[in-house]
DRENVOSE-220533 format. One line per field, with one value per residue (C-alpha): residue number from 1; residue in one letter; x, y, z. Coordinates in Angstrom, 2 decimals, padded with zeros to 5 digits. Layout:
BEGIN
i <- NUM; ...
aa <- a; ...
u <- X; ...
v <- Y; ...
w <- Z; ...
This chain:
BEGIN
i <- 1; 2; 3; 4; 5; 6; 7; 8; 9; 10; 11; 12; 13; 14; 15; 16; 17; 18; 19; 20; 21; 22; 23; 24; 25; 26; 27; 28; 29; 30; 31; 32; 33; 34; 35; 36; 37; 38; 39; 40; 41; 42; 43; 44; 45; 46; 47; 48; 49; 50; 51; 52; 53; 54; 55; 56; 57; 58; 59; 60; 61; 62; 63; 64; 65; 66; 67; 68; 69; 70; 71; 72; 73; 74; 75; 76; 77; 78; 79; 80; 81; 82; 83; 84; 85; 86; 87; 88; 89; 90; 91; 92; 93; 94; 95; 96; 97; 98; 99; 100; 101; 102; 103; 104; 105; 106; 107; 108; 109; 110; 111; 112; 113; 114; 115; 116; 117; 118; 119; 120; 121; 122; 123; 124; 125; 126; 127; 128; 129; 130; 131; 132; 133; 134; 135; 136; 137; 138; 139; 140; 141; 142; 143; 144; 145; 146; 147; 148; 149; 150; 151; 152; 153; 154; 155; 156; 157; 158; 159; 160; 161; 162; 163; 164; 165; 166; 167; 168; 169; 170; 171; 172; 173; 174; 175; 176; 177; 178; 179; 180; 181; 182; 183; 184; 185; 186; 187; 188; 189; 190; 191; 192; 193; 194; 195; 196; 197; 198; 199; 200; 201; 202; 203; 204; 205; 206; 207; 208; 209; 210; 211; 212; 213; 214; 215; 216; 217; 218; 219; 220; 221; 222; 223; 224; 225; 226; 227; 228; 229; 230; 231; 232; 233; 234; 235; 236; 237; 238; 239; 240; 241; 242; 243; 244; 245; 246; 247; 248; 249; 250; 251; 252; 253; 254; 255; 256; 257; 258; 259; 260; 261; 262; 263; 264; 265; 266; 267; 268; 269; 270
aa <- x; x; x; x; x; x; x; x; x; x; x; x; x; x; x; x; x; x; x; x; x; x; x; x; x; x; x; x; x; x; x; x; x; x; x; x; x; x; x; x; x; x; x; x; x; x; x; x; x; x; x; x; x; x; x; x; x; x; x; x; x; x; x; x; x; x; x; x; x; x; x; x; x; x; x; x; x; x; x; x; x; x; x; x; x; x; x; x; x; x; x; x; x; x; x; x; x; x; x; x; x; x; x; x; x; x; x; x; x; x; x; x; x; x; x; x; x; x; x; x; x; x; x; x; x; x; x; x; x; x; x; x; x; x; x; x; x; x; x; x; x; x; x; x; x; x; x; x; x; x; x; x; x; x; x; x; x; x; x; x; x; x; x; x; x; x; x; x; x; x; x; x; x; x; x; x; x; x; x; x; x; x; x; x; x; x; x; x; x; x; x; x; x; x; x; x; x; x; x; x; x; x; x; x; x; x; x; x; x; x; x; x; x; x; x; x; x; x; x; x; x; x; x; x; x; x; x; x; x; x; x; x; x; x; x; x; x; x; x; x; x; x; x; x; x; x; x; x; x; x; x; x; x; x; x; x; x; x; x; x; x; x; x; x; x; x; x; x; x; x
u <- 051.74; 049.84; 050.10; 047.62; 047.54; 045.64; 045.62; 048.16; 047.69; 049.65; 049.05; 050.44; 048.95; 046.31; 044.89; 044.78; 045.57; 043.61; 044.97; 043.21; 046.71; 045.17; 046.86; 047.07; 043.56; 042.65; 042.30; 039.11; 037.34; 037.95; 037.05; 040.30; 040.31; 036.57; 037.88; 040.89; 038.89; 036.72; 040.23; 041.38; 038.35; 037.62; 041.25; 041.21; 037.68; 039.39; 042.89; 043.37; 045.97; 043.83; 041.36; 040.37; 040.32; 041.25; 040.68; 042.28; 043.60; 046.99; 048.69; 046.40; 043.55; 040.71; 038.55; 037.50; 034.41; 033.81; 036.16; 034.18; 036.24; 036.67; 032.93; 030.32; 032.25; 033.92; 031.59; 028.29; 028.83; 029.20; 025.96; 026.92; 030.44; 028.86; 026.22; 028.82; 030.88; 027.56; 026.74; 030.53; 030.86; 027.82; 028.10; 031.52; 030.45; 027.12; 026.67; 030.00; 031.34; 028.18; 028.08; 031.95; 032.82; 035.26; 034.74; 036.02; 036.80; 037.08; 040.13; 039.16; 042.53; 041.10; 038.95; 035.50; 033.19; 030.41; 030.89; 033.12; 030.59; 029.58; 032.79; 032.48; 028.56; 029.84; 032.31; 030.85; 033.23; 034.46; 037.24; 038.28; 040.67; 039.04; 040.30; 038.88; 036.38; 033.43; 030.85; 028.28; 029.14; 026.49; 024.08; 026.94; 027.56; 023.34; 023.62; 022.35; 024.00; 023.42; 024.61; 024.26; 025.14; 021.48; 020.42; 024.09; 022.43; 018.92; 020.95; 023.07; 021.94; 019.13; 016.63; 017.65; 021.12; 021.26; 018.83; 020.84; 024.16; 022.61; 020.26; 023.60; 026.67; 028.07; 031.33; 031.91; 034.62; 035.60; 034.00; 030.67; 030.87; 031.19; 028.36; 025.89; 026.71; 028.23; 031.33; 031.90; 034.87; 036.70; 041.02; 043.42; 044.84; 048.36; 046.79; 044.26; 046.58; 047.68; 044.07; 042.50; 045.26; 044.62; 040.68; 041.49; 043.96; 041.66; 038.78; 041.65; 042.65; 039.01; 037.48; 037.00; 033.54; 032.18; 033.17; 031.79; 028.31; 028.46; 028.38; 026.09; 023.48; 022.82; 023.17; 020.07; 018.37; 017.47; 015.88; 013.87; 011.05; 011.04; 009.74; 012.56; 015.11; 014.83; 014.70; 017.55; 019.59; 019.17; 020.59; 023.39; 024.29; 023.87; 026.21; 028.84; 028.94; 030.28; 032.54; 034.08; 034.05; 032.05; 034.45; 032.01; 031.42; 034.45; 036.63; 034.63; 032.16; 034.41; 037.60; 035.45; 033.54; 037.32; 038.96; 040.64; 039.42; 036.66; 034.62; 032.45; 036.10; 039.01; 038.88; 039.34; 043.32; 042.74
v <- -119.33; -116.44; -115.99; -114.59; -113.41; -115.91; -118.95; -121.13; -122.46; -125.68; -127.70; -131.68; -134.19; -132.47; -132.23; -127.75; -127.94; -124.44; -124.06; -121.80; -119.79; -118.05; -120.64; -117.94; -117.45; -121.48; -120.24; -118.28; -116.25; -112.81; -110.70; -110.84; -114.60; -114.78; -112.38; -114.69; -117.60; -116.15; -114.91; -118.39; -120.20; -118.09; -118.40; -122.00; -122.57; -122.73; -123.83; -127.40; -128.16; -128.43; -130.40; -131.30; -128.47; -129.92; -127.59; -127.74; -125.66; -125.06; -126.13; -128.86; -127.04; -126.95; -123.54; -122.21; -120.78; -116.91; -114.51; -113.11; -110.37; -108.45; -109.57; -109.15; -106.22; -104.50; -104.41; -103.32; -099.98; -100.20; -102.07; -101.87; -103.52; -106.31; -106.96; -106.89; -109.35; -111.62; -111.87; -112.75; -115.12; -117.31; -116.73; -118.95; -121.67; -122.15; -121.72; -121.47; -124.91; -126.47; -125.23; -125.43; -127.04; -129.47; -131.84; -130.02; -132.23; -130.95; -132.41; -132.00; -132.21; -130.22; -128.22; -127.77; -125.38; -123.33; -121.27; -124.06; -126.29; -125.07; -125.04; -128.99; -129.04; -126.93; -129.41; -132.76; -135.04; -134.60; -136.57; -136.16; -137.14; -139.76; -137.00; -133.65; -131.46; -130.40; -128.31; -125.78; -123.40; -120.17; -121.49; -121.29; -117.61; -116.68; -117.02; -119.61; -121.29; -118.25; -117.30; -120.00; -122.61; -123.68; -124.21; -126.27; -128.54; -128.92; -129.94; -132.80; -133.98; -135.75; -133.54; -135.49; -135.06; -131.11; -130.30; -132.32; -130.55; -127.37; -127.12; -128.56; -126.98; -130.11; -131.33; -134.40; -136.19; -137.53; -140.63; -139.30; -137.14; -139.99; -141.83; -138.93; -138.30; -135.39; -136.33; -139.47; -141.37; -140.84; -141.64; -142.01; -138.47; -139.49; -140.78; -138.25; -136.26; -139.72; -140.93; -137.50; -137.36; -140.37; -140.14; -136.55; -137.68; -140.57; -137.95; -136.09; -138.97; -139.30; -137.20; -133.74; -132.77; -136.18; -135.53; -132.20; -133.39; -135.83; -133.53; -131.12; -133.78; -134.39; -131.17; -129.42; -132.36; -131.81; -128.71; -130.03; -132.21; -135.27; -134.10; -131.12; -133.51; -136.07; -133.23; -131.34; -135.04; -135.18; -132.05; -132.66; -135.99; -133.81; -131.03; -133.60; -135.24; -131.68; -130.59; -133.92; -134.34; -138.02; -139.34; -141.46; -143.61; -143.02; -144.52; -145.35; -147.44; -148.39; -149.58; -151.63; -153.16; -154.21; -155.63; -152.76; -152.39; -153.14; -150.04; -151.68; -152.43; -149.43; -146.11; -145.98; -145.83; -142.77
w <- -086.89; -085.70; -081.76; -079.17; -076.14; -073.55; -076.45; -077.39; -081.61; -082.55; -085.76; -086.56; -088.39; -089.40; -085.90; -084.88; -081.04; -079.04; -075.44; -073.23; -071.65; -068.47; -066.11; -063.09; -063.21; -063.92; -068.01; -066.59; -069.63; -069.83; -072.85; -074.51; -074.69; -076.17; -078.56; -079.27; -079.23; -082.08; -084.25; -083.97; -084.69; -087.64; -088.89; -088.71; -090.67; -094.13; -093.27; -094.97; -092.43; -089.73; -090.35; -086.91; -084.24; -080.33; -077.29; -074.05; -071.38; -069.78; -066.57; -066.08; -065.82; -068.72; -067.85; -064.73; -066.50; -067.07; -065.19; -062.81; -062.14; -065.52; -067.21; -064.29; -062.19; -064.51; -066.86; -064.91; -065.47; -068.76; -070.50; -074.20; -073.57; -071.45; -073.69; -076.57; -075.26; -074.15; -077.27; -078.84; -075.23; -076.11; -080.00; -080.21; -077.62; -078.41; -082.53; -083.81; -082.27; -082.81; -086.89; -087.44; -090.71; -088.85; -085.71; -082.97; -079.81; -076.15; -074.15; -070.58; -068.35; -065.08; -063.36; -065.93; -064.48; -065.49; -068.38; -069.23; -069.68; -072.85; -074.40; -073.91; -075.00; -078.05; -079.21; -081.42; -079.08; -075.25; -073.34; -069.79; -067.18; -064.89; -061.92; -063.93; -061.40; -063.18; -061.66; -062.22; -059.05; -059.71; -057.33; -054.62; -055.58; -055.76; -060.05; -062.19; -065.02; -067.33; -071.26; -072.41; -070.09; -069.20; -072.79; -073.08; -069.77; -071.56; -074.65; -073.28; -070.11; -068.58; -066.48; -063.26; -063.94; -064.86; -062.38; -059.35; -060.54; -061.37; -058.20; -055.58; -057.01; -056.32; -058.49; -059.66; -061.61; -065.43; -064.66; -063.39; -066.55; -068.89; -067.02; -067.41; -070.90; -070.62; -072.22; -074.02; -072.71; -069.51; -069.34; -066.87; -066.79; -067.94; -071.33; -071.95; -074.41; -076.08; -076.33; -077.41; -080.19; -081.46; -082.03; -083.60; -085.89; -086.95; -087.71; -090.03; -091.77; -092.97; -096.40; -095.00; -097.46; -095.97; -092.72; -092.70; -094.35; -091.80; -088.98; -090.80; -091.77; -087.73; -086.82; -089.13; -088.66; -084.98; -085.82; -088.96; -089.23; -091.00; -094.87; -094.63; -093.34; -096.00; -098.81; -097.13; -096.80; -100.38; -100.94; -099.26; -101.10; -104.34; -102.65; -101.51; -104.99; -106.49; -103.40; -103.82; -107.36; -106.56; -105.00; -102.89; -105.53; -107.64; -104.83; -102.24; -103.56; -106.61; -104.45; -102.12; -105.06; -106.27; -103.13; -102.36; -098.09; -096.41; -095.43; -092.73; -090.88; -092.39; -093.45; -097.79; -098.31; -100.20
């Protein structure tokens, strides 16, 4: 298992478990842990253990967004290493996630704030503690949600909603966050882990090609219009059918047409 610095890597069931390990400074950002997060990202892609990547953060705490510290002082002086790590910062959160050729799910367990916020956005799925803080705090320090934090907002949330949180710097909890959309269940913290685990090892018991062109398919759909949707859905079926050597009908379609399960209410046995 290879080992990193400010991440912690894990792997059962199929399920790939990424801690943010920065506890002292609330799992805050610095360089070195966007630089992890891209090693261990990129060395999970093809790893057909892990077919379903979960990220949290240690000591109860999920990210305090960027380090303030070590990216915007420390690197002022020094233009080509901040934009360097910009661009690596809002590469991983905001294309990389989004793209990844596995569901990647965001386990919330504590403080959620700014930068932070698109970590979650990144992820297909998002679960919380009921008592996480979220909160987009740049207003209260004369920034804005910057990077690409603001485009993570316009994706997800309601004007009202991004604007209010955006505009205040107020926080607000796992239930709020839930009932804005911004994550998609909220749990009692003490079965977060339990309920997180479960949905993730669900989504690896499932056909990874299928699961994968599932993801895909809505993902480069947003961006297309209709004609180059329905061509490039087509595609897709056609590229699924050799990556999975047709399984889809093989033993999908074929077991439920025999008795085997009932697709509409179990995942194929298979």
């Amino acid at each position: 298992m290879a080992k990193f610095d400010n991440l912690l890597l894990e792997k059962k069931d199929g399920v790939a478990v990424i801690t943010l390990n920065r506890p002292s400074k609330k799992n805050a950002m610095s360089p070195a842990l966007h630089r992890d997060m891209v090693a261990a990202l990129e060395l999970l892609r093809d790893d057909k253990n892990a077919r379903v990547v979960v990220i949290t953060g240690a000591g109860g705490v999920f990210c305090a967004g960027m380090d303030l510290k070590e990216f915007f002082l420390e690197l002022k002086d020094k233009p080509s290493e901040y934009e360097a790590v910009w661009k690596m910062a809002t590469e991983w959160r905001g294309r990389t996630l989004r793209y990844y050729p596995k569901p990647v799910i965001a386990m919330v367990n504590g403080f959620c704030f700014g930068g932070a916020f698109s970590i979650v956005e990144g992820c297909d799925l998002a679960f919380a503690a009921e008592e996480a803080t979220f909160g987009l705090s740049e207003i209260n320090f004369k920034l804005f949600p910057g990077g690409c934090v603001s485009k993570s907002l316009a994706n997800l949330l309601r004007p009202r909603d991004a604007l209010y949180y955006g505009m205040s710097g107020e926080t607000f909890d796992g239930v709020e966050a839930a009932r804005i959309g911004f994550i998609n269940k909220a749990f009692p913290k003490d079965k977060l882990v339990e309920q997180t685990m479960a949905v993730a090892r669900n989504l690896a018991s499932k056909d990874p090609n299928a699961m994968r062109a599932t993801k895909e398919g809505y993902r480069y759909s947003l961006e297309m219009t209709w004609d180059a949707a329905m061509n490039y859905a087509m595609a897709k079926e056609l590229e699924l059918v050799q990556r999975q050597n047709d399984a889809f009908r093989k033993e999908g379609i074929q077991d439920f047409l025999k008795g085997k399960y009932k697709p509409g209410l179990e995942a194929h046995p298979g």
